[in-house]
C-alpha positions as CSV (number, residue, x, y, z in Angstrom):
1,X,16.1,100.3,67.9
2,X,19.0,100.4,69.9
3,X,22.1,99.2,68.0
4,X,24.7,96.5,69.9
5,X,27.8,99.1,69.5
6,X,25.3,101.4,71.2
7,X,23.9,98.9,73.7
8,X,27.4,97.8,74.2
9,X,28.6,101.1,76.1
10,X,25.8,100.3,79.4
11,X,26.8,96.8,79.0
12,X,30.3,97.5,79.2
13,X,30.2,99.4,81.7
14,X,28.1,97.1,83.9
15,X,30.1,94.2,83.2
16,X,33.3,96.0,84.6
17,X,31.7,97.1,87.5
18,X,30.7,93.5,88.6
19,X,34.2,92.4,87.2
20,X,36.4,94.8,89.2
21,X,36.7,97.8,87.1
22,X,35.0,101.2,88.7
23,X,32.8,103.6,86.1
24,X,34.7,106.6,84.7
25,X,32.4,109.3,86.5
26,X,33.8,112.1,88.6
27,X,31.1,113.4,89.0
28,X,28.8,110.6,90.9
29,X,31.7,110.1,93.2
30,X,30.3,109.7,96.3
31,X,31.1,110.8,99.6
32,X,31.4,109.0,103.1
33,X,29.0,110.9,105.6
34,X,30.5,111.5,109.1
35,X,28.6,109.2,110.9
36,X,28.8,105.8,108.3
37,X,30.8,103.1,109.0
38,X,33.6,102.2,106.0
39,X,31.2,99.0,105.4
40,X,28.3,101.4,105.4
41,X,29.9,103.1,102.5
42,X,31.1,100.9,100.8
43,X,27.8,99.2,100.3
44,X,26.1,102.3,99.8
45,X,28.2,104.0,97.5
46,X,28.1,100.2,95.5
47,X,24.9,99.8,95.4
48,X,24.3,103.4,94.1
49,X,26.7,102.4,91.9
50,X,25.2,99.1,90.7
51,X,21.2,100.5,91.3
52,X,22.2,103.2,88.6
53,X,23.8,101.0,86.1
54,X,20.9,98.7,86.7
55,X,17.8,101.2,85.9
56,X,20.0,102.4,82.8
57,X,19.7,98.6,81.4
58,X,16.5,98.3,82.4
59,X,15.6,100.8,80.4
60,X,17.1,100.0,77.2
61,X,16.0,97.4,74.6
62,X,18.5,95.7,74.0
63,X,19.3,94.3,70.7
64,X,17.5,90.9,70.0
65,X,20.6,89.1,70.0
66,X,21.5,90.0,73.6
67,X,18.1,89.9,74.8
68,X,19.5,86.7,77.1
69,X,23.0,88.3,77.9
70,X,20.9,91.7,78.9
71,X,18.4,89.5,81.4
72,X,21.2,88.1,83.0
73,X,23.5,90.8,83.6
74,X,20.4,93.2,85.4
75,X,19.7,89.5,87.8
76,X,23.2,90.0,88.4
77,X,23.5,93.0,89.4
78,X,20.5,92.7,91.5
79,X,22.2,90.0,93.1
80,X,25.8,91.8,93.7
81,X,23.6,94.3,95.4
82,X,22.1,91.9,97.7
83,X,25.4,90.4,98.7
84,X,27.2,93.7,99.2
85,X,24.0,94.3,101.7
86,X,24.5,91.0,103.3
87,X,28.2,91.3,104.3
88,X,27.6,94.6,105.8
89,X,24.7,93.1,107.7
90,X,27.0,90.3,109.0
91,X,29.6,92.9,109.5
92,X,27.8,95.1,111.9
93,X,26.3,91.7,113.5
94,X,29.5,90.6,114.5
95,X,30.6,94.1,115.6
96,X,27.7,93.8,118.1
97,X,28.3,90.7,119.3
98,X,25.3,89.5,117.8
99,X,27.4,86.4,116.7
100,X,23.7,84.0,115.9
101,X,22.1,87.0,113.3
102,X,25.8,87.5,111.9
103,X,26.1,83.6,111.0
104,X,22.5,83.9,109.5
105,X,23.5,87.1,107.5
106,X,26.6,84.6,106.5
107,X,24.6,81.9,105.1
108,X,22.8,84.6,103.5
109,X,25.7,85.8,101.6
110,X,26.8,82.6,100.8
111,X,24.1,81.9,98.8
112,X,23.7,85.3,97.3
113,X,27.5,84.5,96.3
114,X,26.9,81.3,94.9
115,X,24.0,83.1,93.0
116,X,26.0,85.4,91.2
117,X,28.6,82.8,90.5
118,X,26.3,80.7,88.7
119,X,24.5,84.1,87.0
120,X,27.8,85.0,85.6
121,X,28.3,81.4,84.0
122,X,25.1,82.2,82.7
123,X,26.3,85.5,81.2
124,X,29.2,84.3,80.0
125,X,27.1,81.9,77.9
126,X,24.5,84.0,76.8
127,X,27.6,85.8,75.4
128,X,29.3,83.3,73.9
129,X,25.9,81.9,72.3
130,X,25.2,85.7,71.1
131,X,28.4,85.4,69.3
132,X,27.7,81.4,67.5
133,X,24.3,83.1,66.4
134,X,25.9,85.8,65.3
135,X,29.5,86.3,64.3
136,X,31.3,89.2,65.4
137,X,28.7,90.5,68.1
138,X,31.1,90.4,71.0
139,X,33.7,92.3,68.8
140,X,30.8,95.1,68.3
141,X,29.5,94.9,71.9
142,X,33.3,96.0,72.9
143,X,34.1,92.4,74.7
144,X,35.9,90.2,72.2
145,X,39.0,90.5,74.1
146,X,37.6,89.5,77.3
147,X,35.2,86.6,76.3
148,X,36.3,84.1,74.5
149,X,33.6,82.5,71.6
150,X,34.0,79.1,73.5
């Protein structure tokens, strides 16, 4: 059984990546190819980013006090991954003139935006019910200083 402080490494590092921080990882830096637009690569290299993080959760069992917390953050990452893939859409849409498809791949993204929003509430209160069930989890899972018990 996976332990929280080791469980809390792939959680860490997933919850920085949705929350601005970039993985320490030199070596999965990816590359732009010649031909790939800077939205292109962006959302590639993100959702390579986020796809990896996500199967590395996936595969873990988490500790039965972050059982909720764990659910959560791989629906959220699922969904950050759908929005980056919107907003290119709508991007290249717009670039095109295709100004109809680029409002649709804008309402698109809105609600994949106002997904994740309410997935991170959700996260953040898995997290902060992990910690009333259990005192001193978010300490151990490495996130006491950045969510607060209530």
């Amino acid at each position: 059984m996976t332990t929280i402080s080791e469980y809390g490494e792939h959680f860490r590092e997933a919850f920085a990546a949705l929350h601005g921080g970039r993985p320490d990882d030199p070596e999965g830096a990816v590359e732009r190819e010649p031909a790939e637009s800077l939205e292109e690569f962006l959302t590639r290299s993100r959702g390579e980013a986020l796809g990896g993080l996500q199967r590395r959760l996936t595969a873990l069992a988490p500790p039965p006090p972050l059982r909720k917390a764990h659910d959560v953050l791989v629906r959220l990452l699922e969904s950050s991954e759908e929005a980056d893939a919107a907003l290119t859409a709508q991007v290249a849409a717009y670039r095109c003139d295709q100004f109809q498809e680029s409002i649709a791949h804008s309402d698109r993204l809105h609600s994949l935006v106002a997904e994740s929003a309410r997935l991170d509430r959700e996260l953040i209160l898995a997290l902060q019910e992990a910690e009333s069930n259990r005192s001193g989890t978010l300490a151990e899972l490495g996130l006491a200083d950045i969510v607060s018990p209530s």
